[in-house]
C-alpha atoms as a printed R data frame, in Angstrom:
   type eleno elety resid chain resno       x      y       z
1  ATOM     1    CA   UNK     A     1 -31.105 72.295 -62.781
2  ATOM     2    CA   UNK     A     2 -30.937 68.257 -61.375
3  ATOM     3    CA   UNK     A     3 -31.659 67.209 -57.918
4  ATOM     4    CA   UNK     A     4 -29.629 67.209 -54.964
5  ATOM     5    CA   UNK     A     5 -28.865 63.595 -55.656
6  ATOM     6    CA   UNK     A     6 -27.517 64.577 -58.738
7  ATOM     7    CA   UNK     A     7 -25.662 67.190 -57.991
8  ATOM     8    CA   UNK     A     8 -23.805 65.108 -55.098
9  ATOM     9    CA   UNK     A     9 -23.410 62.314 -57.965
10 ATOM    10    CA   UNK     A    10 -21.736 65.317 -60.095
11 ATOM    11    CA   UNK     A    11 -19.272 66.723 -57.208
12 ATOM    12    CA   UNK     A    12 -18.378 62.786 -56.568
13 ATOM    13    CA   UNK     A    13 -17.849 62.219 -60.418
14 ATOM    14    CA   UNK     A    14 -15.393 65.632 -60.465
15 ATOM    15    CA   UNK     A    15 -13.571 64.707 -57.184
16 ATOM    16    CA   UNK     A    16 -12.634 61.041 -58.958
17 ATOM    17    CA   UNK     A    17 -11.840 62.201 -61.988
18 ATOM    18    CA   UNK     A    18  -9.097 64.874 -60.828
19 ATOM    19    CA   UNK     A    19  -7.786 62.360 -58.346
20 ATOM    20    CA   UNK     A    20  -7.126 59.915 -61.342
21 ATOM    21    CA   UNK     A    21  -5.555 62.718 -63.024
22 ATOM    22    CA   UNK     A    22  -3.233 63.579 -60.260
23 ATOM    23    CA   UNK     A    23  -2.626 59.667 -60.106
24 ATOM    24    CA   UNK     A    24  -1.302 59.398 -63.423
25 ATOM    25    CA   UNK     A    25   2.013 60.510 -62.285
26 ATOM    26    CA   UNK     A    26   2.724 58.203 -59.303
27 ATOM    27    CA   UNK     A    27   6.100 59.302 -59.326
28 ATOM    28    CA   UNK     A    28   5.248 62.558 -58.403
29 ATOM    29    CA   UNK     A    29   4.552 63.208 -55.052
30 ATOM    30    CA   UNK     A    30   3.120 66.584 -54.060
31 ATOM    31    CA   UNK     A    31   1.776 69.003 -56.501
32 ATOM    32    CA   UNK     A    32   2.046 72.683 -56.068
33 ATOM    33    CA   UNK     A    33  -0.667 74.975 -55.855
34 ATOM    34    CA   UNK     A    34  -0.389 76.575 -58.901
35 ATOM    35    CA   UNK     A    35  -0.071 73.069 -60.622
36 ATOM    36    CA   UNK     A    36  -3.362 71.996 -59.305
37 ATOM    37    CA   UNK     A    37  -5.336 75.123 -60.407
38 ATOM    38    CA   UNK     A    38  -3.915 74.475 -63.855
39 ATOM    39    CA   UNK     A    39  -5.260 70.841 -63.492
40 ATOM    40    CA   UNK     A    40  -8.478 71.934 -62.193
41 ATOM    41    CA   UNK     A    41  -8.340 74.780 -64.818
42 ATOM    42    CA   UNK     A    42  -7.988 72.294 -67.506
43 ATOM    43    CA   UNK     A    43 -10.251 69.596 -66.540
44 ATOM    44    CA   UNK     A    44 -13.256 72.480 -66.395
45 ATOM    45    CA   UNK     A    45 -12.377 73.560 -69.797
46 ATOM    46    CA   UNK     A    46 -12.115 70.770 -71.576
47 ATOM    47    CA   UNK     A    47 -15.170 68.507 -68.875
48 ATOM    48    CA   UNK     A    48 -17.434 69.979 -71.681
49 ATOM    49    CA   UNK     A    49 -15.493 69.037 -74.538
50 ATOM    50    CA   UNK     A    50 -17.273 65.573 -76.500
């Protein structure tokens, strides 16, 4: 298991990448909740995906 510092850096890295995601439909302005539990469903399946 990584550091503290890393884990921070890791939480950062998740929060940015699901906020592009949700940006990459401007046009849309709120989101559901079920909508973002598929998002964040999706982008832990496939985060470990190469």
């Amino acid at each position: 298991m990584g550091s503290e510092a890393e884990r921070q850096d890791t939480r950062k890295a998740m929060a940015y990448d699901l906020i592009q995601i949700l940006e990459t439909k401007p046009e849309k302005e709120s989101y559901t909740t079920e909508e973002i539990k598929k998002i964040i469903r999706v982008y832990l399946t496939t985060a470990d995906q190469k």
